[in-house]
C-alpha positions, 0 to 999 in steps of 0.5 A, spaced: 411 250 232 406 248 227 402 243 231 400 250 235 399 254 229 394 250 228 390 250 234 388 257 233 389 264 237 383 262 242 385 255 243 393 257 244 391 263 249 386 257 252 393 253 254 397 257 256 392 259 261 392 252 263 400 251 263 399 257 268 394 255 272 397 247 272 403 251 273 402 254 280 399 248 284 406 244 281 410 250 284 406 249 291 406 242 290 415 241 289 415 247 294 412 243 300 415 236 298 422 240 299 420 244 306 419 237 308 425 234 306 429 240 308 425 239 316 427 232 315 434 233 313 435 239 319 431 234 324 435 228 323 440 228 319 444 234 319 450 232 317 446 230 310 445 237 309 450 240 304 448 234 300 440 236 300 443 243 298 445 241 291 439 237 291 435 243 291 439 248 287 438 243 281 430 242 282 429 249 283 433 250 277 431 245 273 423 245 275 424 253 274 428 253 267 423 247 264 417 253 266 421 259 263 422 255 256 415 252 256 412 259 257 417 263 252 415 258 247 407 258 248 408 265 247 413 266 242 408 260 237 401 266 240 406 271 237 407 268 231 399 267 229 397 273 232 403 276 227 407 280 231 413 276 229 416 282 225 423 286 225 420 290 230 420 284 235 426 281 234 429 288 236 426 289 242 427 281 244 434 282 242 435 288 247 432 284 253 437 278 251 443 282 250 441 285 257 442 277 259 449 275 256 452 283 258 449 281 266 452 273 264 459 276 261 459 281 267 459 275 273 463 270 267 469 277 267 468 279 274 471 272 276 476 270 272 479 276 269 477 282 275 482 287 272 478 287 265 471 288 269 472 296 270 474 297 262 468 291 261 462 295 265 464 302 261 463 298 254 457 294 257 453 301 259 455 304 251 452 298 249 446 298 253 446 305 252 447 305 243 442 300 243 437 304 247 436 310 242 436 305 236 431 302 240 427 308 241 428 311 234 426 305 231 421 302 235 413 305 233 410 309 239 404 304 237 406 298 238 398 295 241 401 287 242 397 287 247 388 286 245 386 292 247 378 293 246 378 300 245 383 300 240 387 305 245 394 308 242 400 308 247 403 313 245 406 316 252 404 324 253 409 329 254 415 325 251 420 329 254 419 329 262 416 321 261 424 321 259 427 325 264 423 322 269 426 315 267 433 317 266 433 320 273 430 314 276 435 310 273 441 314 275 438 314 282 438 307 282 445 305 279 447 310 284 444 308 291 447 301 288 454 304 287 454 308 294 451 303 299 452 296 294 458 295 296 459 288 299 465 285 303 463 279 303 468 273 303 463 268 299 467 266 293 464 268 286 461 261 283 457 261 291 455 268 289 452 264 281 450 259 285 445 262 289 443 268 285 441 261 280 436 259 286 434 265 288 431 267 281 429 261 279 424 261 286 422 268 285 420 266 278 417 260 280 413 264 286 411 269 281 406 264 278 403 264 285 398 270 283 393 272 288 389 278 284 392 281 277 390 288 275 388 291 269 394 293 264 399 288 268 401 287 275 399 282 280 400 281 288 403 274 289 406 269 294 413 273 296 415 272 290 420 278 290 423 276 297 428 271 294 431 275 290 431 281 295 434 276 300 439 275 294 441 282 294 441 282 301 446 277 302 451 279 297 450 286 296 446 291 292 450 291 286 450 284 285 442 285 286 441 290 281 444 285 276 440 280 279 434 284 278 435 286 270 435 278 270 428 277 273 425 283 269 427 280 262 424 274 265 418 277 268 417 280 261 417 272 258 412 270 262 407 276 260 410 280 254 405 286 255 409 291 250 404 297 250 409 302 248 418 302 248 420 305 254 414 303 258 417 296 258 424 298 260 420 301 266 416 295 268 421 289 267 429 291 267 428 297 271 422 296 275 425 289 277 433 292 278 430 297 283 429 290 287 436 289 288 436 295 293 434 290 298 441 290 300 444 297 301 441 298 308 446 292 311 450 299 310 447 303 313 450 305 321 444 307 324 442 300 325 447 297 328 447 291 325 441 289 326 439 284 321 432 284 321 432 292 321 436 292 315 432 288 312 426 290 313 429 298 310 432 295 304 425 291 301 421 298 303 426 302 300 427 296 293 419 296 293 419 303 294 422 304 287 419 299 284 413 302 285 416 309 282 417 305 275 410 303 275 408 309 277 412 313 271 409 307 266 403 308 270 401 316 268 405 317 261 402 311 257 397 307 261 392 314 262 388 312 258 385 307 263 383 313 268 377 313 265 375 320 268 380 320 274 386 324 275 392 320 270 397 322 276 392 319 282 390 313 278 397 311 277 399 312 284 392 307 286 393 303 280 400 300 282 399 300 289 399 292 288 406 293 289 406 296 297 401 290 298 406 285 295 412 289 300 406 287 305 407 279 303 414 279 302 417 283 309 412 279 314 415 272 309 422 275 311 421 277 319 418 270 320 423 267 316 429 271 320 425 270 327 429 264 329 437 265 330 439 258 327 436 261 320 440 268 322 446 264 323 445 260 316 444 267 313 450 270 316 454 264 314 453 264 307 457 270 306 461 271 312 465 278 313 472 277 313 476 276 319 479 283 323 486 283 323 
């Protein structure tokens, strides 16, 4: 790190401008050299496909975990030379983390002591929940992480709706998880860890794909969210939200933009968990099981709140890029961005489920027990 402390805050931002931008051609670049080995194999050596499975999980996963560590240590060596490395930071990095190891732990119990998981989940909420209010006490409303050329303050307006809102957006969140998350799939858990790896490390690939960013952070990428949502479809909502607090810390690596506390809980651990309400419509009645339908409804019904989280963050902290404009709709017309992403993502998906042979693939992974 003292080689890079070296370089200068310029320089430093210049290469990680660099990593990210090199960063999308080599996704692109593995991403085809594994679709064609993949037609390859289907075409004309099917009975070499289990095998190619586990070669893919392990470059998406390894190519994916050698970017994540890249970029965190980029970042971490910015925040040093810009002199953000203080106990406020390790605090807030110490949250997101717990995030992870509580989530990990979770799967770990969930798997081989499943009577302890019930006991284990009220434990991790007062945890998540301690930690919070230490959080918001401690934490000042003016961090100003990010360079803002007017100096602006994030300090959010009228603090108890903002907080409110959030708490009810949360609550909604875990309940539609809890309701129609339930997942009767006969796949077993080390299946499920293995794909939520893959998933996640394709999401977080993708995301480096970016067609346009916007002011304040958000960008409209390649389908970056369609693997995680066709995780939380395959293995069910509660699975997905897990998987989705995963993504959100992830994505806050990639990009730390800390304007204010709460601000970042919305836009990375609960903006990004919403996302694994793709999989509650595979229990919804009325549409009769029809795959693409289900899936179509759970990724507009993640996005959807998604895009509320954005919008909260949006109005409360960022109103001070509305220049002019009604805070309200400015936020609303600011993370439209998210609904343009949905757009990507579902023509992904429908032509991604259009063949019956990848209906099939879909279905098999994790199959519905056998009816007495």
């Amino acid at each position: 790190m003292k080689g890079l402390l070296t370089l200068g805050e310029d320089n430093l931002e210049l290469v990680i401008t660099a990593v990210q931008g090199f960063s999308i051609w080599l996704t692109l670049a593995i991403a085809a050299a594994l679709l064609i080995a993949f037609a390859i194999v289907w075409f004309k050596k099917k009975e070499a496909l289990e095998s190619f499975k586990k070669v893919f999980a392990g470059v998406v996963i390894g190519y994916s975990v050698t970017l994540i560590a890249v970029m965190f240590f980029l970042q971490i060596s910015l925040a040093q030379i810009k002199g953000r490395l203080n106990a406020n930071f390790f605090l807030f990095i110490g949250f997101l983390f717990a995030l992870l190891v509580i989530v990990v732990a979770g799967l770990i119990i969930d798997k081989y002591a499943p009577k302890a998981s019930k006991c284990f989940t009220y434990i991790a909420l007062a945890v998540v929940v301690i930690y919070s209010i230490i959080l918001l006490l401690t934490l000042p409303t003016k961090t100003g992480w990010s360079p803002i050329e007017d100096e602006h303050y994030f300090a959010p307006i009228e603090n108890g709706v903002y907080y409110a809102l959030t708490a009810i957006l949360v609550i909604a969140i875990i309940a539609l998880g809890l309701i129609f998350g339930k997942n009767n799939g006969t796949a077993s858990q080390t299946k499920n860890i293995a794909y939520a790896g893959v998933c996640l490390a394709l999401s977080y690939a993708l995301s480096y794909i970016k067609f346009f960013s916007i002011k304040g952070g958000g960008s409209v990428t390649f389908a970056s969210m369609l693997p995680l949502m066709l995780y939380a479809y395959i293995f069910g909502a509660r699975k997905g939200l897990l998987a989705g607090v995963i993504y959100g810390v992830l994505q806050f690596i990639q990009n730390p933009s800390v304007y204010e506390p709460m601000q970042v809980l919305l836009d990375y651990p609960i903006a990004f968990s919403a996302l694994g309400l793709a999989g509650i419509a595979k229990n919804f009645k009325f549409l009769k099981g029809n795959m693409l339908a289900e899936f179509i409804v759970g990724m507009s019904i993640a996005c959807l709140f998604r895009y509320f989280a954005h919008v909260i963050s949006g109005y409360f902290v960022f109103y001070v890029y509305a220049e002019g404009m009604n805070p309200i709709a400015y936020s609303f017309l600011a993370n439209t961005y998210v609904l343009i992403d949905l757009a990507i993502d579902i023509t992904a998906g429908v032509l991604l489920l259009s063949s019956k042979s990848m209906k099939k693939y879909v279905q098999s992974i994790n199959p519905k027990p056998l009816e007495a």
